[in-house]
C-alpha positions in Angstrom: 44.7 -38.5 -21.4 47.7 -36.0 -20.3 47.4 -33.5 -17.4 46.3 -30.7 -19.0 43.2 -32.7 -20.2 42.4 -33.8 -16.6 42.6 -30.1 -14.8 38.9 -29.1 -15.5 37.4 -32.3 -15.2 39.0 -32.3 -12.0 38.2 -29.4 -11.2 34.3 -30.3 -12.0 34.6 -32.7 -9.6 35.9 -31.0 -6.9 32.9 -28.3 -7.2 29.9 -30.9 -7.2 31.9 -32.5 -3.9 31.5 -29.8 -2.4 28.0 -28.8 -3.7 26.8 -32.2 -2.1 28.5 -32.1 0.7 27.0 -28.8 1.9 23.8 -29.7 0.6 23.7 -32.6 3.1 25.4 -30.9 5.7 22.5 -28.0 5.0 20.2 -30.7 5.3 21.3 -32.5 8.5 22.0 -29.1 10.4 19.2 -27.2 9.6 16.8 -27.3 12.1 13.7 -25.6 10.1 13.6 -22.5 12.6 10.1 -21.5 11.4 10.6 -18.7 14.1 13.4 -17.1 12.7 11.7 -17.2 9.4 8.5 -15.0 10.6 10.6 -12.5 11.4 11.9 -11.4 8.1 8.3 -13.0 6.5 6.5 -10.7 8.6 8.2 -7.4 7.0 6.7 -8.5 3.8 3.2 -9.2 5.1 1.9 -5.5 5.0 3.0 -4.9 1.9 0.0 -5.9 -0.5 -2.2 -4.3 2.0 -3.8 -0.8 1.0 -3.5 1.9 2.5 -6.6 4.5 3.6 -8.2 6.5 1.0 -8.5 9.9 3.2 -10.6 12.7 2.2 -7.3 14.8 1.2 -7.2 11.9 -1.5 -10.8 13.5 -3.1 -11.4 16.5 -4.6 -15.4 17.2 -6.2 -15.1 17.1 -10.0 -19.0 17.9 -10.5 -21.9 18.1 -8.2 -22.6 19.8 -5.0 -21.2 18.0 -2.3 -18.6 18.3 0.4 -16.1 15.9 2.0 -14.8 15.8 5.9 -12.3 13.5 7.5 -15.0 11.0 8.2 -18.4 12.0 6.0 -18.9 12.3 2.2 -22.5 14.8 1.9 -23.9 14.5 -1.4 -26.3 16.9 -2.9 -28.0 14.7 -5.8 -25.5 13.5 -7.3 -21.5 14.5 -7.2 -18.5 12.9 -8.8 -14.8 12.9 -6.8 -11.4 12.5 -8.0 -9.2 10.3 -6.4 -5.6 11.7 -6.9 -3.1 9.6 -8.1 -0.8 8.4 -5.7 2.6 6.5 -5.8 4.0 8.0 -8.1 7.6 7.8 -9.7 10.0 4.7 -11.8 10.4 3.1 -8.3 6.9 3.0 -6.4 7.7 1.9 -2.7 4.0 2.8 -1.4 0.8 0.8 -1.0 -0.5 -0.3 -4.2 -3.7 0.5 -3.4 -5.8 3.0 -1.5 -8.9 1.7 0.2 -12.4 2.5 2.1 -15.7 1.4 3.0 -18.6 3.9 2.6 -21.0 3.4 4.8 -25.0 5.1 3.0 -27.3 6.7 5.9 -29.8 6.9 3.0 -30.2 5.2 -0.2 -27.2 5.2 -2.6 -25.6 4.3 -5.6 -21.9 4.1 -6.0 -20.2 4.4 -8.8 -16.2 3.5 -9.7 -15.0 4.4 -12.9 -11.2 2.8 -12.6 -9.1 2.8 -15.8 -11.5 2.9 -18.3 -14.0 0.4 -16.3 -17.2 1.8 -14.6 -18.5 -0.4 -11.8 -21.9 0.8 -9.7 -23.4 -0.7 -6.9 -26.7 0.2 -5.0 -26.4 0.3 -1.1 -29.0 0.7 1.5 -29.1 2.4 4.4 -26.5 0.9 6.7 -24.8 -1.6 4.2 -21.1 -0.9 3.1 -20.1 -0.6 0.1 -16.0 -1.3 -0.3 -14.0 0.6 -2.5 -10.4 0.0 -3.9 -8.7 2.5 -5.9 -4.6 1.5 -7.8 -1.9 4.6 -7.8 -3.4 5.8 -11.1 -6.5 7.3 -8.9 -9.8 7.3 -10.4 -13.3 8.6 -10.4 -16.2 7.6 -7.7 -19.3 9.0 -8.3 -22.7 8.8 -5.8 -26.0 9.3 -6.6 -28.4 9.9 -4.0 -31.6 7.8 -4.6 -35.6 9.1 -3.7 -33.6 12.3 -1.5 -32.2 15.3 -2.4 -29.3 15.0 0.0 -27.5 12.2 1.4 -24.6 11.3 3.8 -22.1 8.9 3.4 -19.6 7.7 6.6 -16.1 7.5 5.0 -14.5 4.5 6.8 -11.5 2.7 6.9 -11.6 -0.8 5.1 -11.8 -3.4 7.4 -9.3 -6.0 5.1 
């Protein structure tokens, strides 16, 4: 084998020396600073976590109701939009808007997400948890036995 032959294989040998040797040297030396590691893990941690569904985020679509910072009043029944959100190619917001309704009379709750339709009956006092994506939605309430009925619009608790 002449010279020219032997320069890559060489040169192949000289890379996975020094591919080991910092692997053991990375290995040896590193001292697992789990501290350190929070610190750029805890950036990420909010991330997947929704963010409030407001009443600026609903708009009535049918029904006789009205919406305040903190209180949805239903009428019978009444259907709201939830705007979509997010928007654009590159989508840096939440993924996800979020609430809990809390009924101070019979209720039942209805989701219509994407072509799905959920519903859910809540008593007085229970919460019911919603979850909307950024392509909004449709949540509809029906009072149940009453003419009118209030809802507390709350932050989700997770």
């Amino acid at each position: 084998m002449n010279k020219e032959h032997r320069t890559p294989v060489t040169v192949v040998i000289a890379c996975g020396v020094i591919a080991i040797l910092v692997l053991v040297f990375g290995v040896s030396c590193g001292g697992g600073n789990d501290d350190a590691a929070a610190d750029w893990q805890g950036g990420f941690s909010g991330s997947a976590v929704g963010a409030k569904l407001t009443a600026a985020d609903l708009s009535v679509q049918s029904g006789s109701c009205t919406v305040s910072d903190t209180q949805l009043v239903v009428t019978g029944a009444c259907v709201f939009e939830v705007k979509e959100f997010g928007g654009g190619l590159f989508s840096f917001g939440p993924p996800t808007k979020r609430a809990k309704l809390v009924p101070q009379q019979a209720v039942k709750v209805t989701l219509f997400l994407q072509g799905a339709r959920a519903a859910q009956a809540a008593d007085p006092g229970e919460s019911v948890d919603v979850t909307f994506g950024t392509s909004g939605g449709e949540l509809g309430i029906t009072c149940v036995g009453l003419a009118a009925c209030a809802l507390l619009l709350q932050e989700s608790g997770g």
